[in-house]
Kinemage of the C-alpha trace (Angstrom):
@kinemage 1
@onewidth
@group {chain A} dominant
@subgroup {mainchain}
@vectorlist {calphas} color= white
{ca unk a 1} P -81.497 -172.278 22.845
{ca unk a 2} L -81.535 -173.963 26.151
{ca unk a 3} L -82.519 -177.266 25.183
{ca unk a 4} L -84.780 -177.966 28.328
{ca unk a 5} L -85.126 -181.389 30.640
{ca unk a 6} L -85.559 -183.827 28.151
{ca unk a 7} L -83.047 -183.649 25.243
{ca unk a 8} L -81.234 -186.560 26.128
{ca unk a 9} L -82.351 -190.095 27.812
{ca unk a 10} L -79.152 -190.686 28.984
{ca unk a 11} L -79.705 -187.746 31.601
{ca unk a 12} L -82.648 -189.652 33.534
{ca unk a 13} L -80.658 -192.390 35.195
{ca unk a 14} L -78.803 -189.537 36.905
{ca unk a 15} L -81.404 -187.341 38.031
{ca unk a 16} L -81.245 -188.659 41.734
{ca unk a 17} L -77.687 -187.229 42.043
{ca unk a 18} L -78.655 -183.510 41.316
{ca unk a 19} L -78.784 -182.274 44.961
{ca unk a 20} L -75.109 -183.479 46.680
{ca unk a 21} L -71.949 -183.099 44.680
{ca unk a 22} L -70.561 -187.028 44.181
{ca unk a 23} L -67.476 -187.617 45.981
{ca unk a 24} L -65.353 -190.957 44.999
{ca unk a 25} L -64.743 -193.109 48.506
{ca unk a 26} L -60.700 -193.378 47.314
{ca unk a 27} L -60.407 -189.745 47.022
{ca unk a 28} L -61.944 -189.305 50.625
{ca unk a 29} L -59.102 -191.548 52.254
{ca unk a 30} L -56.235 -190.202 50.442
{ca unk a 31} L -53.447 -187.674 52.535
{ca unk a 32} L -55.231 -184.626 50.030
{ca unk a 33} L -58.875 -185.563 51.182
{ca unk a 34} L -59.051 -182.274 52.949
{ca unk a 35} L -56.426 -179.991 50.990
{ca unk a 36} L -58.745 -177.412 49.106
{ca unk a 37} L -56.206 -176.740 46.669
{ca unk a 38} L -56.275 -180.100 44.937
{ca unk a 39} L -60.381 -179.927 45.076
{ca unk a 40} L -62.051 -179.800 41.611
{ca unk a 41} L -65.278 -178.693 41.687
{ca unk a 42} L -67.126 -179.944 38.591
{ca unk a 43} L -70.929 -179.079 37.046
{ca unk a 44} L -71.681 -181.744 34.034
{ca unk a 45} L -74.477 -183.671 33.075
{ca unk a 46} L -75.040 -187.096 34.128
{ca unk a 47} L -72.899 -190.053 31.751
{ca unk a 48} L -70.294 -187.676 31.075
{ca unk a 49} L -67.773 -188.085 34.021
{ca unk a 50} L -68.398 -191.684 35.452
{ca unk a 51} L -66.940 -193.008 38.594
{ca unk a 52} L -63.797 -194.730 36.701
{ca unk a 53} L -63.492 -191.375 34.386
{ca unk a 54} L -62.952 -189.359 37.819
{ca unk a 55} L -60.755 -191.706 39.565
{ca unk a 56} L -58.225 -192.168 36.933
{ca unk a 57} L -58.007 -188.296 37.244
{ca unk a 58} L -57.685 -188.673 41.147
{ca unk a 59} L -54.969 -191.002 40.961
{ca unk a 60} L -52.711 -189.213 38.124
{ca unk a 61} L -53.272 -185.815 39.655
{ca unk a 62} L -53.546 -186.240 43.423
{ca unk a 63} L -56.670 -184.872 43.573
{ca unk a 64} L -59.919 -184.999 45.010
{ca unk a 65} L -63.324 -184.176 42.496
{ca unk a 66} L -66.581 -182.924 43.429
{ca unk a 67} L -69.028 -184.234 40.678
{ca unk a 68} L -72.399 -181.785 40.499
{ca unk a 69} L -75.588 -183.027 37.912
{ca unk a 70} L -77.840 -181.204 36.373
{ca unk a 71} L -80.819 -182.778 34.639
{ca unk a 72} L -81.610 -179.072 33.069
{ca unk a 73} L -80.145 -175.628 31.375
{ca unk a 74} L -82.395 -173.957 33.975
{ca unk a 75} L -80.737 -176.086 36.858
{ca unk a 76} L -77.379 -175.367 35.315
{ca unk a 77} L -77.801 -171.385 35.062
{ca unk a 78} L -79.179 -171.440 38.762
{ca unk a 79} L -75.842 -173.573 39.950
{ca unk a 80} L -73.505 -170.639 38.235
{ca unk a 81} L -75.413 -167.738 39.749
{ca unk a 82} L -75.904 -163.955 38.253
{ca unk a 83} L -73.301 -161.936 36.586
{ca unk a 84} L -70.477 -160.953 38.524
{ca unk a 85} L -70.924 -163.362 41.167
{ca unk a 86} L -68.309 -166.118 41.740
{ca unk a 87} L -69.878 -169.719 41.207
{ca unk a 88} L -68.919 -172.811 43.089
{ca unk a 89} L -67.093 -174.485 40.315
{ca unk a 90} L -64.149 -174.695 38.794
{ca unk a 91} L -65.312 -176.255 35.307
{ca unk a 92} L -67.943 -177.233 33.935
{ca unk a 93} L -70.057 -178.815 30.697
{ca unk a 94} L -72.538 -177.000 28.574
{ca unk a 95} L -73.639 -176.185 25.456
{ca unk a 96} L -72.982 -173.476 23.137
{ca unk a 97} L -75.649 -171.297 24.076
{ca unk a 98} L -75.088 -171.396 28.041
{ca unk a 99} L -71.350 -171.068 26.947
{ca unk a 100} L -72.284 -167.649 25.224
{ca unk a 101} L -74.253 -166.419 28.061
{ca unk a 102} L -71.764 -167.201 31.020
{ca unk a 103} L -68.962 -165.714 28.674
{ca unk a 104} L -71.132 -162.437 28.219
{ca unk a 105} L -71.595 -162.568 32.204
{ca unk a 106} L -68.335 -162.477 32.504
{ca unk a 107} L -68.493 -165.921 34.527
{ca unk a 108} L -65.935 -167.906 32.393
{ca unk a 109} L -62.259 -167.693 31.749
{ca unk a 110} L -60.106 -168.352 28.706
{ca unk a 111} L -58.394 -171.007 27.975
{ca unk a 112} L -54.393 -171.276 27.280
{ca unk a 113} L -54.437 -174.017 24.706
{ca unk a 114} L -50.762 -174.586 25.261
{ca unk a 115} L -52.251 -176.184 28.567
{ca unk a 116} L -54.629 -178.561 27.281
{ca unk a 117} L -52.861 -180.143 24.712
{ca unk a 118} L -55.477 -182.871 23.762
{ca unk a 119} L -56.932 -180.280 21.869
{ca unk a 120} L -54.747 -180.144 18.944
{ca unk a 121} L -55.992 -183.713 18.507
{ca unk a 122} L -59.763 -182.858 17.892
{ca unk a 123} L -61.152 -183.208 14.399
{ca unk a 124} L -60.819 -180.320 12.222
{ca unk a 125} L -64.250 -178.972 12.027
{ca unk a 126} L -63.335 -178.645 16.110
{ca unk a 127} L -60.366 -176.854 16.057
{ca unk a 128} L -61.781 -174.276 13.773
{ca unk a 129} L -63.409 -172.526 16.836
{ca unk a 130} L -63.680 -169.065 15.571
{ca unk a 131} L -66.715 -170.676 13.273
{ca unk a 132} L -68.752 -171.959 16.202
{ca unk a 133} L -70.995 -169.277 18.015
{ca unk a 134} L -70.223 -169.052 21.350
{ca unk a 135} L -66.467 -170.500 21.930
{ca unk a 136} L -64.586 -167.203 20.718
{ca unk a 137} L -64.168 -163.635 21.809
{ca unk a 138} L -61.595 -162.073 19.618
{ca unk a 139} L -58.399 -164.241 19.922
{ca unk a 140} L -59.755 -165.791 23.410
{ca unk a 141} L -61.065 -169.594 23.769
{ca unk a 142} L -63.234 -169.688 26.263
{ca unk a 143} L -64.743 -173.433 25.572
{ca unk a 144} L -63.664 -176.725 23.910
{ca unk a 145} L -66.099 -178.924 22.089
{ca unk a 146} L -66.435 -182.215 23.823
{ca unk a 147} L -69.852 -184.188 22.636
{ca unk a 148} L -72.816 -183.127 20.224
{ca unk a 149} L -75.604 -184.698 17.827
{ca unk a 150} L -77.059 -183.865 15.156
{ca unk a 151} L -81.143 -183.168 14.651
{ca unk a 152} L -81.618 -185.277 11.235
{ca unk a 153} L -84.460 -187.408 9.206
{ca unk a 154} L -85.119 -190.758 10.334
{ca unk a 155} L -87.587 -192.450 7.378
{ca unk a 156} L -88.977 -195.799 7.111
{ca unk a 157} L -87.111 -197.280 4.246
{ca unk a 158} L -90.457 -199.304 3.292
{ca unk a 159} L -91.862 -196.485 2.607
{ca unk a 160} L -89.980 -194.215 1.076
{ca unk a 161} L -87.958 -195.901 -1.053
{ca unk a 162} L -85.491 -192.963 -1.903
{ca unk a 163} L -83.830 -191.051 1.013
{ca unk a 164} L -85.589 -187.666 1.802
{ca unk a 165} L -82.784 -185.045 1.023
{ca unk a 166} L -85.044 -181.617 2.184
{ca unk a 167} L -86.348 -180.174 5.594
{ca unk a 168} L -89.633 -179.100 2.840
{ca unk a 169} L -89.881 -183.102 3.081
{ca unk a 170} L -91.748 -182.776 6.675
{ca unk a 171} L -94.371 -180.654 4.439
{ca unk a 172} L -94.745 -182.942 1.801
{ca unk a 173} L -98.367 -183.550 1.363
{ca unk a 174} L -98.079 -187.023 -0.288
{ca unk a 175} L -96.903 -187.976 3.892
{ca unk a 176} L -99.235 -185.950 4.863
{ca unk a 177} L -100.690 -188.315 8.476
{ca unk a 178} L -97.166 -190.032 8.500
{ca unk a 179} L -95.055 -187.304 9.884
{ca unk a 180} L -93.448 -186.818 13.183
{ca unk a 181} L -92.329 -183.532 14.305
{ca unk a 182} L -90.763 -181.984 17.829
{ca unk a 183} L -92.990 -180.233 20.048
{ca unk a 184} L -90.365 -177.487 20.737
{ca unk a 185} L -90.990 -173.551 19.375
{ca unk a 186} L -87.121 -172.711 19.275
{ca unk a 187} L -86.224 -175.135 17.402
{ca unk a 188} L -89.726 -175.107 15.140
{ca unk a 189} L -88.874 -171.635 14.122
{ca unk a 190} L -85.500 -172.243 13.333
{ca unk a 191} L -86.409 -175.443 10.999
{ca unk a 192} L -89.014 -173.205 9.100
{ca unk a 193} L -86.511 -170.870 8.455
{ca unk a 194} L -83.871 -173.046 6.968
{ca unk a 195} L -86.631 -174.507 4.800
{ca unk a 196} L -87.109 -170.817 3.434
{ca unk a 197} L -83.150 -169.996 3.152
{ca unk a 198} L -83.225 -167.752 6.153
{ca unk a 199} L -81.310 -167.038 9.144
{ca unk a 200} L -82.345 -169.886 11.575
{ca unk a 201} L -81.463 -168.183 14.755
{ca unk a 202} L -82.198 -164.246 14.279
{ca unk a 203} L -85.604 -163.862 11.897
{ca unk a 204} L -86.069 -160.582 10.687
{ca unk a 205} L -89.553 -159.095 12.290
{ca unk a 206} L -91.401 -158.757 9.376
{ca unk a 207} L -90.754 -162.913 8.215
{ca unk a 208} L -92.716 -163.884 11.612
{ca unk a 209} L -96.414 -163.964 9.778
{ca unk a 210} L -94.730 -166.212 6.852
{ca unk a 211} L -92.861 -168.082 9.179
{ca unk a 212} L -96.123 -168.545 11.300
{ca unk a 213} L -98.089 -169.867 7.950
{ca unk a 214} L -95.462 -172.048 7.399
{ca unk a 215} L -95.905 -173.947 10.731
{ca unk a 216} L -99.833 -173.917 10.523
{ca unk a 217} L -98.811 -175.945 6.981
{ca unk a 218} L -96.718 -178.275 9.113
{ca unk a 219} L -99.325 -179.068 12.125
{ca unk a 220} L -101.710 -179.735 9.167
{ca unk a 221} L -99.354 -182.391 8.034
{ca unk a 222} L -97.925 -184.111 11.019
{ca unk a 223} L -99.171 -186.691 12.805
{ca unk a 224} L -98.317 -185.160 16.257
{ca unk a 225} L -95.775 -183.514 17.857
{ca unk a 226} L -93.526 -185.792 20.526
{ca unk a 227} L -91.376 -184.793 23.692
{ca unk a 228} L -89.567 -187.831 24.669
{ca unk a 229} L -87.621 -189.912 22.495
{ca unk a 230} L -89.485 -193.068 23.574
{ca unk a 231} L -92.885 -191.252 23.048
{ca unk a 232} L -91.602 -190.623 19.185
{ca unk a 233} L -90.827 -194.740 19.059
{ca unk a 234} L -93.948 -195.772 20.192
{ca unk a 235} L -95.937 -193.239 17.298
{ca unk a 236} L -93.836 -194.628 14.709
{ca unk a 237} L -94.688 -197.983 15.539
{ca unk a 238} L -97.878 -197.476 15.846
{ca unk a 239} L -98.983 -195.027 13.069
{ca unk a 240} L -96.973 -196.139 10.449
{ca unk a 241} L -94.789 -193.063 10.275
{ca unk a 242} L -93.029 -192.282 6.879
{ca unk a 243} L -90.723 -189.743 8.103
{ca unk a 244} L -89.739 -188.187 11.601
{ca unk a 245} L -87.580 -184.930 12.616
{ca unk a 246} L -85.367 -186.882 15.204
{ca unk a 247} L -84.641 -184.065 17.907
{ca unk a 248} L -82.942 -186.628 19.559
{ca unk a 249} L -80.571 -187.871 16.604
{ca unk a 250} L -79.321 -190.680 16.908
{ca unk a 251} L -80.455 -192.122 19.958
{ca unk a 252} L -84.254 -192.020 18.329
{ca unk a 253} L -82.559 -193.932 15.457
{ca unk a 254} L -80.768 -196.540 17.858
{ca unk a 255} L -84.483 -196.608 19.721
{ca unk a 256} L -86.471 -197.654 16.604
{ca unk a 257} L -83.467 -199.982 14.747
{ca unk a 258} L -83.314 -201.479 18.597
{ca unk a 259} L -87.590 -202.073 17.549
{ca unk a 260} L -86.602 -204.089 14.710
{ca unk a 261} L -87.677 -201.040 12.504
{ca unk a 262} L -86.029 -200.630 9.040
{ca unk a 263} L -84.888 -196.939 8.944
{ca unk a 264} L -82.525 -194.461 7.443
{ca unk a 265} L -81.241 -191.269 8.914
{ca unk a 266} L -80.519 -188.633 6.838
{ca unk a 267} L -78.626 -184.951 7.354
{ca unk a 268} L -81.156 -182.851 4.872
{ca unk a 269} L -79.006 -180.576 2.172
{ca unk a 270} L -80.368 -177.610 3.997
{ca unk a 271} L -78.108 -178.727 7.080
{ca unk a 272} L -79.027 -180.108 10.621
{ca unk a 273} L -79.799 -178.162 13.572
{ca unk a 274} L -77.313 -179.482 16.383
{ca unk a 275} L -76.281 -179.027 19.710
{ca unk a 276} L -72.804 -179.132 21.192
{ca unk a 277} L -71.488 -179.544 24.400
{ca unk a 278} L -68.029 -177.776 25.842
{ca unk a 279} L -65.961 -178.010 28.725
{ca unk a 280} L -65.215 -174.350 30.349
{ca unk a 281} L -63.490 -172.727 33.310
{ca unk a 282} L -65.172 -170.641 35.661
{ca unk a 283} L -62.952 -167.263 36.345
{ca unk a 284} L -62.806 -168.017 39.708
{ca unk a 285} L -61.179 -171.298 39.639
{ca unk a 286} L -59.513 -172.199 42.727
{ca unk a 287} L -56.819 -174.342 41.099
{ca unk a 288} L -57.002 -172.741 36.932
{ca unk a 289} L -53.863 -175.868 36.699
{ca unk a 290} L -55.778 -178.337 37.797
{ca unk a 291} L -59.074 -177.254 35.723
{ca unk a 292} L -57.115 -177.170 32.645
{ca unk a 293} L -55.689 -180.465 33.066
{ca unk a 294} L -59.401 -181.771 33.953
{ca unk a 295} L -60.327 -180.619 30.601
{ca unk a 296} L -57.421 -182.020 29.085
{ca unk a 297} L -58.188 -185.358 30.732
{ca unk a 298} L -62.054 -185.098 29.570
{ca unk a 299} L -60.539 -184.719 25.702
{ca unk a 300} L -58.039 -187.811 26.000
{ca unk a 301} L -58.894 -190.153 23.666
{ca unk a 302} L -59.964 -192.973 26.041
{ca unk a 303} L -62.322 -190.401 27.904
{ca unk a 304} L -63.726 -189.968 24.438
{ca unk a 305} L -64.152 -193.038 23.205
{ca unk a 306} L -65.492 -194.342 26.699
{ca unk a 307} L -68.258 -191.537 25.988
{ca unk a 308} L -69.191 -193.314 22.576
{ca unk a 309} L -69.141 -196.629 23.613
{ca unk a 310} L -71.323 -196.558 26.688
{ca unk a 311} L -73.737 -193.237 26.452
{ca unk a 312} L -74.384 -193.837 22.304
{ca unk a 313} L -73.146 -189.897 22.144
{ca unk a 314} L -70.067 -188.964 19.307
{ca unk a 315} L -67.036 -187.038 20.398
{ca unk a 316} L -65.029 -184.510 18.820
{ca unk a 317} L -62.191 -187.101 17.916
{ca unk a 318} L -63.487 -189.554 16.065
{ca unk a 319} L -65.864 -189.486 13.465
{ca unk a 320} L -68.347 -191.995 14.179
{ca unk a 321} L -68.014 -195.137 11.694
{ca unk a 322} L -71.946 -194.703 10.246
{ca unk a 323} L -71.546 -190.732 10.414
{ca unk a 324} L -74.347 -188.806 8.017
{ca unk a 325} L -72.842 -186.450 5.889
{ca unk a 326} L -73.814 -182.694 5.336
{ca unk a 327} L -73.617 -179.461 7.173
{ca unk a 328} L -74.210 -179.187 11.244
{ca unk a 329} L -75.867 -176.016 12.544
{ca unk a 330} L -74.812 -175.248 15.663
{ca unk a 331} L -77.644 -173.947 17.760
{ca unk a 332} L -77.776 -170.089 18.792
{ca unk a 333} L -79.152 -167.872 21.069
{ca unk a 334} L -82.418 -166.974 19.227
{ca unk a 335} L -83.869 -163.296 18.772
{ca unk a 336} L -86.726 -163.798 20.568
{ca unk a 337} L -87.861 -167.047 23.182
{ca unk a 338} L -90.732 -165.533 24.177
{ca unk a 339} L -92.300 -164.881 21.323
{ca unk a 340} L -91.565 -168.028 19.533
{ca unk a 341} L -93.082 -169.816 22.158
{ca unk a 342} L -96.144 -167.788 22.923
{ca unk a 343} L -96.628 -168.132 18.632
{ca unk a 344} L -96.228 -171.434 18.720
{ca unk a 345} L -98.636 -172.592 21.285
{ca unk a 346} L -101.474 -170.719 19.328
{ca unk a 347} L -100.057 -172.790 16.265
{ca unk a 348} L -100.478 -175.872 18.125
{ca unk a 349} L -103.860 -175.294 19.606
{ca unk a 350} L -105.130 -175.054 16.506
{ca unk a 351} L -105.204 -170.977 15.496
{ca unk a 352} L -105.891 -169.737 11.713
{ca unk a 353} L -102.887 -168.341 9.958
{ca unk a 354} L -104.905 -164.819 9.761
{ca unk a 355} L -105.216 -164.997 13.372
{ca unk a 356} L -101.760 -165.024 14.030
């Protein structure tokens, strides 16, 4: 599902940059400045190739990069243009579901993994691509996984003295008033689902109407739905909330331990939904070398761990040292966004299940 503008807070602070590509003032003075064969045109979201990130690439590779953000997965599918048409990058960062739709445009390339060597050094659950929608078409790689999170349980340990261990926890009516839940009808859907033991991504036609009762049983029991990370702090703090469906993962956890809150974060046994993000290469690549070795250089174990340290976000190296266990769910394309939405705004304004 295209995750929309706000599924990260890191992306704000770089929101000014979306309209001219970033160009680093050493690269512009070098004898290559002007040589468009060593130009590297990237599209990424803002934190993931800083200034330092991109020069160290400059200065192995005699090169000069062209840095494009997008602050949306609406900006990023208007930046790579229809199918069949030849975008103005080289590479670029997205998650599985764009990577899935610019594959089946035909927009993307695959990958020679004997060229980007860094990957053999991802963790296993990484490597084992042909398991993650999106990266695979028959024996071709057409994406590597670079950063993700995790959509978990973040309880107040005050409260609940023993660690939820169920999605059907959000519908338990002993919280009912101190729940938090994401306003989002994608991913609303898709939690209802798991809760039931169904396909999270593609729901059968006929399991709408229970599906549909399921969330009028939810807005019943939640406090109110949040959008931003911050807004989800500021309701927990103030409303005594027992138990929240972090959209945001771990940064909501950071947010409200960063409060002085006393919480736990918990991967429910029915799995967490997740995102992940990829590195690709457009099939029009001017320089396919010298976008393979910028993916390469974005897997290096430095790049990675620079990614942790300063943007909060885990990489596909390292597990990180307070990791939750249990199963990740990589997000799909879903069978239907326009229904799920137009259901779930009658759910939220208030309709009857009968009526729905």
């Amino acid at each position: 599902m295209p995750l929309g503008t706000s599924r990260r807070r890191i992306w704000q602070a770089g929101l000014a940059g979306l309209a001219m590509p970033w160009r680093s003032a050493a690269a512009q003075s070098l004898p290559f400045a002007n040589d468009d064969s060593r130009r590297l045109r990237v599209l990424a979201w803002p934190g993931y190739a800083d200034p330092d990130v991109i020069q160290a690439f400059e200065r192995r590779e005699g090169a000069r990069v062209e840095l494009t953000l997008v602050g949306s997965d609406d900006v990023l599918r208007q930046r790579m243009g229809p199918a069949g048409g030849q975008p103005e990058f080289d590479v670029l960062a997205a998650n599985t579901v764009e990577i899935a739709r610019l594959r089946t445009l035909g927009l993307l390339a695959p990958l020679p993994l004997s060229e980007v060597p860094g990957a053999a050094a991802q963790l296993p659950r990484f490597q084992a691509r042909d398991r993650i929608a999106g990266l695979t078409e028959g024996a071709q790689v057409y994406a590597l996984p670079f950063t993700y999170s995790e959509m978990g349980l973040i309880f107040d340990r005050r409260q609940l003295g023993v660690a939820p261990d169920s999605i059907a926890a959000l519908w338990d009516e002993h919280l009912q008033g101190r729940v938090l839940a994401f306003d989002g009808s994608a991913h609303a859907f898709s939690l209802a689902a798991m809760k039931l033991a169904m396909p999270p991504f593609q729901i059968p036609e006929r399991r709408f109407p229970e599906l549909a009762r399921q969330l009028v049983d939810l807005r019943r029991n939640v406090r109110a739905f949040y959008s931003l990370p911050e807004e989800s702090v500021d309701l927990f703090r103030r409303h005594r909330i027992a138990l929240l469906f972090a959209n945001y993962g771990r940064q909501q956890l950071k947010l409200l331990r960063d409060q002085g809150l006393d919480v736990g974060y918990v991967v429910p046994r029915e799995g967490a939904l997740a995102w992940l993000d990829c590195w690709a290469m457009t099939r029009h690549a001017r320089n396919p070398d010298l976008a393979l070795r910028w993916i390469d250089h974005m897997l290096s174990l430095p790049v990675s761990r620079q990614l942790t340290q300063r943007q909060g976000l885990a990489n596909t190296l390292e597990d990180l040292p307070d990791q939750a266990p249990g199963r990740l769910v990589w997000l799909e394309p879903v069978e239907d966004e326009v229904r799920r939405a137009r259901l779930w705004r009658r759910i939220v304004a208030g309709d009857l299940p009968q009526r729905l």
